[in-house]
GULOLO-747317 format. One line per field, with one value per residue (C-alpha): residue in three letters; residue number from 1; y, z, x. Coordinates in Angstrom, 3 decimals. Layout:
N
res = c(ALA,...)
n = c(NUM,...)
py = c(Y,...)
pz = c(Z,...)
px = c(X,...)
//
This chain:
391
res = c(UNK,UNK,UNK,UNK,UNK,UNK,UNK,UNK,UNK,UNK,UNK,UNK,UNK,UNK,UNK,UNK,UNK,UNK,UNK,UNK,UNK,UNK,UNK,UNK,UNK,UNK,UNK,UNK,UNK,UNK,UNK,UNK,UNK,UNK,UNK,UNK,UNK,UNK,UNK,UNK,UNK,UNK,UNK,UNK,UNK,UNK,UNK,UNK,UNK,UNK,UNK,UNK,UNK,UNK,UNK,UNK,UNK,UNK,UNK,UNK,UNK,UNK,UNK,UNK,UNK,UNK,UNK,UNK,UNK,UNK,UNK,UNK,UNK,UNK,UNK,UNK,UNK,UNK,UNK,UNK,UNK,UNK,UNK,UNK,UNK,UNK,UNK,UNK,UNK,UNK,UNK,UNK,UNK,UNK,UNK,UNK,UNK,UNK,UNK,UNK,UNK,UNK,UNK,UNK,UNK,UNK,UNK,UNK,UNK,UNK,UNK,UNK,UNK,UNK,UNK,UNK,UNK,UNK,UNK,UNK,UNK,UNK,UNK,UNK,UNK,UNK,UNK,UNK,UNK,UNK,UNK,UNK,UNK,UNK,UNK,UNK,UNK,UNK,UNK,UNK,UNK,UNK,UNK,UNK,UNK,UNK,UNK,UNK,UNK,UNK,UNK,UNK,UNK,UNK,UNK,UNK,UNK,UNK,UNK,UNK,UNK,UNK,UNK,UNK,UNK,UNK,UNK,UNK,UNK,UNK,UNK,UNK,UNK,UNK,UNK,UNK,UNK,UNK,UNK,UNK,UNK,UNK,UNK,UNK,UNK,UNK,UNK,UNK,UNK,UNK,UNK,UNK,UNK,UNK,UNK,UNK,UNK,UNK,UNK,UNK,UNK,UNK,UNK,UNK,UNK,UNK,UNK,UNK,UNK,UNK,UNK,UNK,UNK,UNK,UNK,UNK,UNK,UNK,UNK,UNK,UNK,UNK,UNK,UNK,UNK,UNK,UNK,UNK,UNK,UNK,UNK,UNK,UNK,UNK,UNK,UNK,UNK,UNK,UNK,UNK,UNK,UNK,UNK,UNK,UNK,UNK,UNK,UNK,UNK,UNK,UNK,UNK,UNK,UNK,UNK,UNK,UNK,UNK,UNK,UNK,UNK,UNK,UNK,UNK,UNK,UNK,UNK,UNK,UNK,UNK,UNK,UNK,UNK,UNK,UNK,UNK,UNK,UNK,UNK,UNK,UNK,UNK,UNK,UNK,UNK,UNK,UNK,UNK,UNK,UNK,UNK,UNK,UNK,UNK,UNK,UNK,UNK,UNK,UNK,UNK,UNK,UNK,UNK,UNK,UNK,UNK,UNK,UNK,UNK,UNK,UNK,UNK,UNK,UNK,UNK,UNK,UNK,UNK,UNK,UNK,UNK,UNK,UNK,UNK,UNK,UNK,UNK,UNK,UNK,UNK,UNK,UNK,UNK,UNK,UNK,UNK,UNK,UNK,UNK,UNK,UNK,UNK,UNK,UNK,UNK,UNK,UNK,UNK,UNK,UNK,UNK,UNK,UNK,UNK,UNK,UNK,UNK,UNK,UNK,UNK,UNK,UNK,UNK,UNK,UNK,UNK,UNK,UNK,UNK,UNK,UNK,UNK,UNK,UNK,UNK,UNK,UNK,UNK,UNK,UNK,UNK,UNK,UNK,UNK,UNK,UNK,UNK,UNK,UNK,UNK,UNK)
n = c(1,2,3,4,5,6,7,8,9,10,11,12,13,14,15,16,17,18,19,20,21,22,23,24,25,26,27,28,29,30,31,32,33,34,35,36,37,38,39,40,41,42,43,44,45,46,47,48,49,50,51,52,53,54,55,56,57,58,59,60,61,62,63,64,65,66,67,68,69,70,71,72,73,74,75,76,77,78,79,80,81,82,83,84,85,86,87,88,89,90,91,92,93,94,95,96,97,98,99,100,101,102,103,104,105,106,107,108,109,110,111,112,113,114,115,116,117,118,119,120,121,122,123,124,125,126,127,128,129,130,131,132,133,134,135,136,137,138,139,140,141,142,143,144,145,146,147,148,149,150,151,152,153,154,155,156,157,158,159,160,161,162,163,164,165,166,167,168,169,170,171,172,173,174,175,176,177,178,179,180,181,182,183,184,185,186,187,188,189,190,191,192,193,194,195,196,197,198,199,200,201,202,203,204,205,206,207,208,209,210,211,212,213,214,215,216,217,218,219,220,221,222,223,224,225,226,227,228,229,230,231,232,233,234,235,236,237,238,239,240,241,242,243,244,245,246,247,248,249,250,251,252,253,254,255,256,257,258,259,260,261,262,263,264,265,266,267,268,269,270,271,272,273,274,275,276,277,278,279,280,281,282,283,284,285,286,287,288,289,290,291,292,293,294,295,296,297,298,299,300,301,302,303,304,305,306,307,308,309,310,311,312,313,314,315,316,317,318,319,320,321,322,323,324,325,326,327,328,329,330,331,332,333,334,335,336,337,338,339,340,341,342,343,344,345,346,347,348,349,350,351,352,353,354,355,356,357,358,359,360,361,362,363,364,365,366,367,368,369,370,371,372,373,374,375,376,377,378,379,380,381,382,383,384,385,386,387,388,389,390,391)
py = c(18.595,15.816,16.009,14.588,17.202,20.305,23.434,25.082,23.937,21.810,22.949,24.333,21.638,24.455,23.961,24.077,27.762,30.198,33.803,36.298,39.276,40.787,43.668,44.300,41.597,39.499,37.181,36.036,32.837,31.598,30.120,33.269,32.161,34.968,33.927,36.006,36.260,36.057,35.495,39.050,36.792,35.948,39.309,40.881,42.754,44.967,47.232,44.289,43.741,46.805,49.671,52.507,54.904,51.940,51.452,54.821,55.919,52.634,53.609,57.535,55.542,53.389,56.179,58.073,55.399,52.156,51.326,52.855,51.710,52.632,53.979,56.978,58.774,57.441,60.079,57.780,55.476,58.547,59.801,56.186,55.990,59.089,58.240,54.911,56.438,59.431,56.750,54.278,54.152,53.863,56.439,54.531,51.757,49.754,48.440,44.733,43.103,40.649,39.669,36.571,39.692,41.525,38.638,38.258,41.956,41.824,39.160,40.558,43.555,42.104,40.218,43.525,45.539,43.307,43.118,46.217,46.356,43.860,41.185,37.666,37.522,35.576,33.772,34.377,32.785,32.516,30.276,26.716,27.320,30.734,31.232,33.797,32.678,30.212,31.215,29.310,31.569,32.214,28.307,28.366,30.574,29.353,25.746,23.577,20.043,20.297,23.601,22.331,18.648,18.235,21.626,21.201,21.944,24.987,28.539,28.042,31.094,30.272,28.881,27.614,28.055,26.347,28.707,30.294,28.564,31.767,29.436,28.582,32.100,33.580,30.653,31.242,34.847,36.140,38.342,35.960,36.291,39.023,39.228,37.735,37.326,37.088,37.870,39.273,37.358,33.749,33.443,30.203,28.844,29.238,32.900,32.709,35.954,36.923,38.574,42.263,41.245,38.564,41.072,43.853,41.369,39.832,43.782,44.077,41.006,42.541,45.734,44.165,41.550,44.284,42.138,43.467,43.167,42.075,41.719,39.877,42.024,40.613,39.301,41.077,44.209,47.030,47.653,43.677,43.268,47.470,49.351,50.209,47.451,44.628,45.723,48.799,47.267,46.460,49.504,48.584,49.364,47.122,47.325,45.965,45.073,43.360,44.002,43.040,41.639,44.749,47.098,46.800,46.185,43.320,44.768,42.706,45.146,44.712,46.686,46.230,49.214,49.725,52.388,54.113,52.055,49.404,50.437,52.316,49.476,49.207,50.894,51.640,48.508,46.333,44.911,45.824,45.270,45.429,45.988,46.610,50.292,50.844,53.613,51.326,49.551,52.406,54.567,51.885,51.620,55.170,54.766,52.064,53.782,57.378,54.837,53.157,56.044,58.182,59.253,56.882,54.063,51.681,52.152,51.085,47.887,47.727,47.836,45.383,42.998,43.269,42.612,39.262,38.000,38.245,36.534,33.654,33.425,32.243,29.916,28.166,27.769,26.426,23.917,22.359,19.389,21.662,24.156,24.683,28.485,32.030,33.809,36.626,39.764,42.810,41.169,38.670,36.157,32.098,29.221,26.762,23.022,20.049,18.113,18.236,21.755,20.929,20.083,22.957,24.964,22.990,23.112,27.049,26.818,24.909,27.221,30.007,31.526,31.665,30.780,29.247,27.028,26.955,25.170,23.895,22.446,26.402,28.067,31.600,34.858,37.115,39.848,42.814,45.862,46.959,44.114,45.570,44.963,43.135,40.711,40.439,38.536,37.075,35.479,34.156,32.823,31.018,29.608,28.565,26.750,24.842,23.657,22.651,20.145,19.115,18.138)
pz = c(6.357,6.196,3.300,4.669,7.308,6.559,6.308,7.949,11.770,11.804,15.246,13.757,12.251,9.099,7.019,3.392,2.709,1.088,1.423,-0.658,-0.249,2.548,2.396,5.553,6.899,3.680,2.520,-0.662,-1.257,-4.020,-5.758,-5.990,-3.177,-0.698,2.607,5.301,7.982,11.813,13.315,12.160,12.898,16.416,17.275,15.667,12.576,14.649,12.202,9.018,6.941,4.865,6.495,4.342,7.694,8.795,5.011,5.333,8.420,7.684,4.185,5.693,8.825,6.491,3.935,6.628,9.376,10.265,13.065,16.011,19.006,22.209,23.291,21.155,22.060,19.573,18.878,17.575,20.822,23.081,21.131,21.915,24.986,25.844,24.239,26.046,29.306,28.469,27.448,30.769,34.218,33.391,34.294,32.248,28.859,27.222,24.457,23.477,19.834,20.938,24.298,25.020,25.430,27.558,29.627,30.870,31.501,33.384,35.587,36.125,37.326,39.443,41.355,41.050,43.150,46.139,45.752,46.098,49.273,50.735,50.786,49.795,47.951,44.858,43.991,41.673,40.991,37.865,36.414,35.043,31.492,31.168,27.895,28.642,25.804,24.950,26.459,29.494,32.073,30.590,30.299,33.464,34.487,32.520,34.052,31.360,30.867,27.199,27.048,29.947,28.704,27.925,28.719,32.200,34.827,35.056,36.074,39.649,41.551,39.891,41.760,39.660,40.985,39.680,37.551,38.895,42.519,45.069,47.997,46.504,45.748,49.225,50.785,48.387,48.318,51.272,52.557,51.755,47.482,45.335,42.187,40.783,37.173,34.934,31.513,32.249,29.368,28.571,24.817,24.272,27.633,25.428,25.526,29.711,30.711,34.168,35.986,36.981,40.399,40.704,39.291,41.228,44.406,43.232,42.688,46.597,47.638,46.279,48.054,51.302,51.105,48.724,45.838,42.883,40.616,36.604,33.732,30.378,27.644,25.260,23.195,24.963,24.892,22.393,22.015,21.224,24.319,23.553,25.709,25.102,27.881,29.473,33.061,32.259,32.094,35.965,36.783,38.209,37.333,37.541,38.479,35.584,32.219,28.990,25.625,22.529,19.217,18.561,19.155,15.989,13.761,12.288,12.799,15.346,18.829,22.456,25.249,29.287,30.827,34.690,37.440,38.732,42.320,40.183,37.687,39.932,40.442,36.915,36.891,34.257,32.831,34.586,31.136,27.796,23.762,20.216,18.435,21.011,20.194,16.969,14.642,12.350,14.870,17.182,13.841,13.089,16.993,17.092,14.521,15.749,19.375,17.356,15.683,18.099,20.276,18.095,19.400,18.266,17.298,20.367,20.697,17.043,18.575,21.297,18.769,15.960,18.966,20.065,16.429,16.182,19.755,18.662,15.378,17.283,19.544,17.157,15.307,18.617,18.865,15.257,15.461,19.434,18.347,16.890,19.814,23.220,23.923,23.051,25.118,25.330,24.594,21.987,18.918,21.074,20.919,20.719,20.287,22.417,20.249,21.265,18.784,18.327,17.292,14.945,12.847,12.806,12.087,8.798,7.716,8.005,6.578,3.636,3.582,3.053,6.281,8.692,12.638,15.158,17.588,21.720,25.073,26.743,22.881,21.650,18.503,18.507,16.400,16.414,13.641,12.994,14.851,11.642,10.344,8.311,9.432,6.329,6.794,10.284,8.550,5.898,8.582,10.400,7.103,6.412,10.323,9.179,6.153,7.930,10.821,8.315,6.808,10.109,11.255)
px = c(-14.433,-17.108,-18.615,-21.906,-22.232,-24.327,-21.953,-25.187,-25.029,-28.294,-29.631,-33.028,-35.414,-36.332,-39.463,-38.271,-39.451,-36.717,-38.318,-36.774,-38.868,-41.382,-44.047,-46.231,-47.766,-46.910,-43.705,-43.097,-41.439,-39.039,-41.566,-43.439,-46.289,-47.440,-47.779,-49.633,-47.072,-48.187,-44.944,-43.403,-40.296,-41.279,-42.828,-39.293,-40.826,-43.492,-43.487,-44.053,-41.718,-39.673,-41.032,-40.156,-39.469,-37.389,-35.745,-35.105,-33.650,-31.151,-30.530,-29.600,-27.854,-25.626,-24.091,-22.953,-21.571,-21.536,-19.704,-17.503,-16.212,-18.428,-14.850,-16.691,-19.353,-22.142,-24.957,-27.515,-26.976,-27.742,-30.782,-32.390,-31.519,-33.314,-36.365,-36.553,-35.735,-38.657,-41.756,-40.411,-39.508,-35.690,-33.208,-30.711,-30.334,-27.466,-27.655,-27.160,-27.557,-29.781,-32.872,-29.924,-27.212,-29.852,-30.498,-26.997,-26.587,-29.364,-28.229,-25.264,-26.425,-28.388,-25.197,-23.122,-26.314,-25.509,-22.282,-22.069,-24.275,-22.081,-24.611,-24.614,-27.623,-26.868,-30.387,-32.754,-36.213,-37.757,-40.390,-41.344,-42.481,-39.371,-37.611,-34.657,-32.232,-30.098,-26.702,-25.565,-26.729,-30.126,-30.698,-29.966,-32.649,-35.124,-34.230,-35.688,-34.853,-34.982,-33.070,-30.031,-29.684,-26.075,-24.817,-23.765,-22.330,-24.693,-24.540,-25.274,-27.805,-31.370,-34.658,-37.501,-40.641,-43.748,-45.806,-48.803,-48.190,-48.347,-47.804,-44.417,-43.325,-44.053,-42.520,-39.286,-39.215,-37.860,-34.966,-32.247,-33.140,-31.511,-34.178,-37.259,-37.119,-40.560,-42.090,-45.662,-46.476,-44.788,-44.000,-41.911,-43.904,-47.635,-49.204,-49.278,-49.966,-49.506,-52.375,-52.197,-52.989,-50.004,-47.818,-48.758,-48.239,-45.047,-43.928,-45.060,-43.176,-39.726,-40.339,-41.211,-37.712,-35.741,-35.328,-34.942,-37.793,-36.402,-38.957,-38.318,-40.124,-37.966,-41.043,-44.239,-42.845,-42.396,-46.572,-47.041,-49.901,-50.753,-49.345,-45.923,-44.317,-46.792,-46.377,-48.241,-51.563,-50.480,-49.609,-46.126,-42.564,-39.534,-36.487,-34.422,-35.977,-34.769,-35.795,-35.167,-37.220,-39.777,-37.115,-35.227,-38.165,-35.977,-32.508,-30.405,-30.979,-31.604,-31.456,-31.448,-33.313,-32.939,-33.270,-30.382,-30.303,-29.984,-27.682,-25.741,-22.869,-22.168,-19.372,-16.612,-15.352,-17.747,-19.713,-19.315,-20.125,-18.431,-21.355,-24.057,-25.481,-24.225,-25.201,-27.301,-28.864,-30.314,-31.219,-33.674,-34.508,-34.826,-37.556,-39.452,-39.522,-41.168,-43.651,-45.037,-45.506,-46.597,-50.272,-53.197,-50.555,-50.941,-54.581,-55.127,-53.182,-55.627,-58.523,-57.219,-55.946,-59.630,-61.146,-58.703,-59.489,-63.402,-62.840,-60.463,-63.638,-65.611,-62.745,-62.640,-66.508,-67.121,-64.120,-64.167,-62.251,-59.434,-58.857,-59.695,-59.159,-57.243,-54.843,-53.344,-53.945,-53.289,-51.643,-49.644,-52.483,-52.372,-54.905,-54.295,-54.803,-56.743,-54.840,-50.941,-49.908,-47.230,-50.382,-51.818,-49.049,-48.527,-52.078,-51.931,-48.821,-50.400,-53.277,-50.132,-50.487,-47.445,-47.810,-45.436,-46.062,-44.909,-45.334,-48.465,-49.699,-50.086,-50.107,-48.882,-50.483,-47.948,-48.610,-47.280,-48.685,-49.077,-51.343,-54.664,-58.263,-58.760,-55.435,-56.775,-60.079,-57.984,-55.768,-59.080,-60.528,-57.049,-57.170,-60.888,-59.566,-56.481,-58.857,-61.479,-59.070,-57.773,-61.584)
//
């Protein structure tokens, strides 16, 4: 062992924060500081940080069972299942531990549908500015420079198509394609949301070629934009979907969801998991699904998303030469900067308030659904304070 290497892989550049406890929308550092929290982990902790129903429902999960093999039938797994498949278009869900895992199911099924059909349709488009995962075959989708550097040869089958460019995806989309993949809302790519309309026409596009239609809702999804998936404000359905992040609440879950023409091919022994869909995890996912569509839960999203977009409105007006406009929508909001990001994230940071930054020079607001009116105008005065400094 070299004793000057870091027995911690250094692949994350970490800001030297140790939290040791979290409550809500809050995290407390070593040091004792309390830090308002608006990346909920990177929209992970939807429900802040130790929710009792999610302590609990762990806590009852973990005295009674752990683990199995899915060569078991797992009760927990099945009870989640049908919830997701009762509040979505899916007839069917596996389980994954993480949006990566979900990723890679999903493009497998897609390859196995036309397989199956007999046709060699092996491509699928995605989108400049995508953030699928890290494995190789979702850096492969994605098709980012930064992310593909050094990891070649890649996982051949993926087109990427400039983002926004219609022109490009009609001429690219035709009967010869086997899926579009798309988050309705970039994260990683900088709070891009996709508009109904584009959606709705990209949704057309698949039906009129028979591609399969595959959304990422790894980080929009789970009630983050307020409704319970992003699509919905379009009023279309996909035919695959990922999701991960929101779904645990902050316990390590993901889950593919899919239609039965498209799921149909996955047959016995064609994919599989250790842990994916393990007692603990789907208690806890269980729980998060009852939450957040419980009645009056996403539409008290819909209004506090609505008080912090007003409030960010007005940030951007009083400092110009800080930030140039919000996106987004619901509590998966971002600002984008005029001046380098990174900044701003460390003067929030030093004004003990918690953000993250992405693509396209962006800060991302990413609180818990659970976030309280007044943390809502705490956050903003914090945001006030941190671009004060920076002007």
């Amino acid at each position: 062992m070299t004793a000057a290497f870091p027995a911690l892989l250094p692949t994350y550049n970490r800001t030297p924060l140790r939290f040791v406890r979290g409550e809500g929308s809050w995290l407390t550092e070593a040091s004792g500081a309390r830090y308002l929290d608006l990346t909920s982990g990177i929209a992970v902790n939807a429900l802040g940080h130790a929710h009792p129903a999610l302590v609990q429902a762990l806590t009852d999960q973990a005295q009674a069972l752990w683990h199995v093999s899915n060569l078991y039938r797992i009760p927990a797994q099945e009870a989640l299942a049908e919830a997701l498949v009762a509040h979505t278009f899916a007839d069917t869900a596996f389980f994954t531990n993480s949006g990566t895992e979900a990723a890679e199911l999903a493009i497998k099924m897609v390859r196995r549908y036309w397989h199956d059909q007999g046709a060699d349709r092996t491509t699928i488009l995605t989108f400049e500015g995508a953030f699928h995962g890290r494995s190789t075959g979702a850096i492969a989708a994605a098709g980012s420079e930064k992310m593909t550097a050094g990891f070649g040869p890649l996982m051949p089958g993926f087109k990427t198509l400039p983002w926004g460019d219609h022109d490009a995806l009609r001429a690219a989309l035709d009967d010869t394609v086997a899926a579009v993949m798309v988050e309705p809302v970039q994260g990683e790519g900088g709070i891009r949301a996709l508009p109904d309309a584009c959606l709705k026409g990209l949704r057309d596009l698949c039906d009129a070629t028979g591609a399969l239609m595959v959304l990422d809702e790894v980080q929009c999804g789970m009630g983050r934009t307020g409704r319970l998936f992003a699509h919905e404000w379009a009023g279309v359905t996909p035919d695959i979907m990922m999701v991960a992040k929101g779904i645990g609440g902050g316990f390590p879950l993901g889950a593919v969801l899919a239609t039965a023409k498209a799921a149909r091919p996955m047959t016995v022994g064609t994919h599989g998991s250790t842990y994916g869909g393990n007692p603990l995890a789907c208690a806890v996912g269980a729980k998060v699904v009852e939450i957040i569509t419980a009645d009056g839960f996403l539409e008290a999203v819909r209004r506090k998303g609505g008080q912090m977009r007003q409030q960010l409105e007005a940030l951007v007006a009083c400092h110009p030469a800080v930030f140039e406009e919000v996106r987004g929508t619901g509590l998966m909001l971002g600002l984008k900067c005029r001046m380098p990001n990174t900044d701003i994230v460390k003067a929030a940071q030093a004004a003990f308030l918690l953000t993250v930054p992405a693509a396209d020079n962006v800060i991302r607001l990413l609180p818990p659904l659970t976030i309280s009116e007044d943390d809502i105008t705490e956050s903003l005065r914090r945001l006030d304070q941190a671009a004060s400094t920076l002007a």
